[in-house]
DOTI-452114 format. One record per residue (C-alpha): x, y, z; residue number from 1. Coordinates in Angstrom, 2 decimals, decimal comma, m for minus. Layout:
<x = X&y = Y&z = Z&resi = NUM>
...
***
This chain:
<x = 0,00&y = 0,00&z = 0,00&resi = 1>
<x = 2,66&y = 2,18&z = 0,91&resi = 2>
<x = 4,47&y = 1,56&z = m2,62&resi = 3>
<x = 4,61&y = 5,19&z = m5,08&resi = 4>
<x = 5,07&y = 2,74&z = m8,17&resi = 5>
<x = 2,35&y = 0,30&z = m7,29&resi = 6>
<x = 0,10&y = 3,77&z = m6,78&resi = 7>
<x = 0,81&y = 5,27&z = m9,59&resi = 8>
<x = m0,15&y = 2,48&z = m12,16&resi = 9>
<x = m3,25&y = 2,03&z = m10,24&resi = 10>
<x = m4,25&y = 5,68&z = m11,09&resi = 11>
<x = m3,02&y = 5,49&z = m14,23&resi = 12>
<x = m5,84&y = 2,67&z = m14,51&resi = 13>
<x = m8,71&y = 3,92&z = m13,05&resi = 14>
<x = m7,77&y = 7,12&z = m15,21&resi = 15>
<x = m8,05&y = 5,32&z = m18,07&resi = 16>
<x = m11,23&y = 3,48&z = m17,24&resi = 17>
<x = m12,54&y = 7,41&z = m16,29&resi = 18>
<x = m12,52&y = 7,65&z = m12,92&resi = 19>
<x = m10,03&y = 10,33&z = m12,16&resi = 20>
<x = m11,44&y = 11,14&z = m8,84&resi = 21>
<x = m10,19&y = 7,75&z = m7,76&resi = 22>
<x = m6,88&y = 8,09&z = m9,64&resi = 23>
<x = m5,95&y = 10,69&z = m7,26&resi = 24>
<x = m6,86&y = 9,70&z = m4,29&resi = 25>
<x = m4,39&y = 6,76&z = m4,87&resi = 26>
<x = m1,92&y = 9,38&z = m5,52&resi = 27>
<x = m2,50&y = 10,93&z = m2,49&resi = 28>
<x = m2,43&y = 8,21&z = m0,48&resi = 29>
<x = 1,74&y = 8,01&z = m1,12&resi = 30>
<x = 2,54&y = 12,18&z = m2,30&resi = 31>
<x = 1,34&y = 15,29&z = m0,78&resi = 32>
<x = m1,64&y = 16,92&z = m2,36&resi = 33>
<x = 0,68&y = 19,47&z = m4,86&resi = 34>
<x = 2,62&y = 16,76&z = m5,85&resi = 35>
<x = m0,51&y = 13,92&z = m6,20&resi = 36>
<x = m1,84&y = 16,79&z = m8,63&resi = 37>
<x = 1,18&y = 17,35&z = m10,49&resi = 38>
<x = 1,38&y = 13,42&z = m11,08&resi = 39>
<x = m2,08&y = 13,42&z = m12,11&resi = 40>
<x = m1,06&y = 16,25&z = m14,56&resi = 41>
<x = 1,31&y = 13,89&z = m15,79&resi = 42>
<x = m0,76&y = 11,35&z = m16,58&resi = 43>
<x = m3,03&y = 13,37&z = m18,52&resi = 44>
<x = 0,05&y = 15,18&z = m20,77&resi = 45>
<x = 1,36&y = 11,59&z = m21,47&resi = 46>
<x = m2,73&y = 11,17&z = m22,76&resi = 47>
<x = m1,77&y = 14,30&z = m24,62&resi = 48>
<x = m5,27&y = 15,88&z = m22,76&resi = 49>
<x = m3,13&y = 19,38&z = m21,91&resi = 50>
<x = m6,03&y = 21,49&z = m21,01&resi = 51>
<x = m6,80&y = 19,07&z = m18,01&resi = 52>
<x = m3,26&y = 17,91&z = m17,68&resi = 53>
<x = m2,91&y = 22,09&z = m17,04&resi = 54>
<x = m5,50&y = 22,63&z = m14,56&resi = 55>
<x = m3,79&y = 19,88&z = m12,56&resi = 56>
<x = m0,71&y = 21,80&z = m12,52&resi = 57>
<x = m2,46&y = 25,07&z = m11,82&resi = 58>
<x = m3,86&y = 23,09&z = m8,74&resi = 59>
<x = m0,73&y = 21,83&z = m7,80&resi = 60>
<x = 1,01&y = 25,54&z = m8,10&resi = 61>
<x = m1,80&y = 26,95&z = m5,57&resi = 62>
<x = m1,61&y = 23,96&z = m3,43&resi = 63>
<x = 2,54&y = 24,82&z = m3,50&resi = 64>
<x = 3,84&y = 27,72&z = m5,65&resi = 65>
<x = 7,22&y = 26,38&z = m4,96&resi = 66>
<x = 7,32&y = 22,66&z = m7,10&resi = 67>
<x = 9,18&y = 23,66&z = m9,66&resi = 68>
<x = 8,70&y = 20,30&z = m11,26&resi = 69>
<x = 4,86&y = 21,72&z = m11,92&resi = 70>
<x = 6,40&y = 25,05&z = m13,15&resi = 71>
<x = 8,10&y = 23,23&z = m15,31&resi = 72>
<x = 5,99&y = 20,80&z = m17,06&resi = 73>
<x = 3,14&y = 24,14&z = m17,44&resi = 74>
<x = 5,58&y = 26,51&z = m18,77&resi = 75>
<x = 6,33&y = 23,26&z = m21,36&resi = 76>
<x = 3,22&y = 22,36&z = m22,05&resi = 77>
<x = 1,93&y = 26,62&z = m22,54&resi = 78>
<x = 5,09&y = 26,48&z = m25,06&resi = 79>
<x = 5,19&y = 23,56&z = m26,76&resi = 80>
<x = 3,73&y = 23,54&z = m30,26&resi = 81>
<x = 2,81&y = 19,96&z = m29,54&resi = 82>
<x = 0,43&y = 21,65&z = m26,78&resi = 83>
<x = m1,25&y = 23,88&z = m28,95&resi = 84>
<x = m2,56&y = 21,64&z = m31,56&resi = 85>
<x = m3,57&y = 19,34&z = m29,15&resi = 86>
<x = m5,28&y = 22,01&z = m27,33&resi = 87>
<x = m7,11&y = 23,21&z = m30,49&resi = 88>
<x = m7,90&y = 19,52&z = m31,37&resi = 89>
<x = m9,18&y = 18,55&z = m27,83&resi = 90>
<x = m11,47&y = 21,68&z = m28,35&resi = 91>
***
């Protein structure tokens, strides 16, 4: 229970089968709440879903402006060309 890896493939399932409110409470079960968000915000990049993937970031900023792994994936993924045509397309 107590394993990150185990955790995080679990959410990464039961993100996929659409139940991300369950995907991060595993998360948070084994990372603090900025940092269960920015994983969450992972998972949805690597689904290449960057609007959501970006509001978990923005989450995980106001939870703690200080994770600069967060800063770093938004100020990617506001950059990236990549981002913006999957943006447009997701809209």
């Amino acid at each position: 229970p107590s394993n990150k890896t185990y955790r995080q493939k679990l959410a990464a399932v039961l993100l996929d089968q659409g139940n991300a409110t369950a995907a991060l409470q595993e998360m948070q079960q084994v990372e603090t709440p900025a940092m269960a968000n920015y994983q969450m915000a992972y998972l949805y990049a690597s689904r290449k879903n960057i609007p959501v993937a970006q509001q978990y970031l923005q989450s995980a900023l106001q939870i703690d402006p200080n994770l600069q792994p967060a800063r770093d994936m938004l100020s990617s993924l506001q950059n990236s060309r990549f981002a913006q045509q999957a943006y447009g397309s997701y809209q």
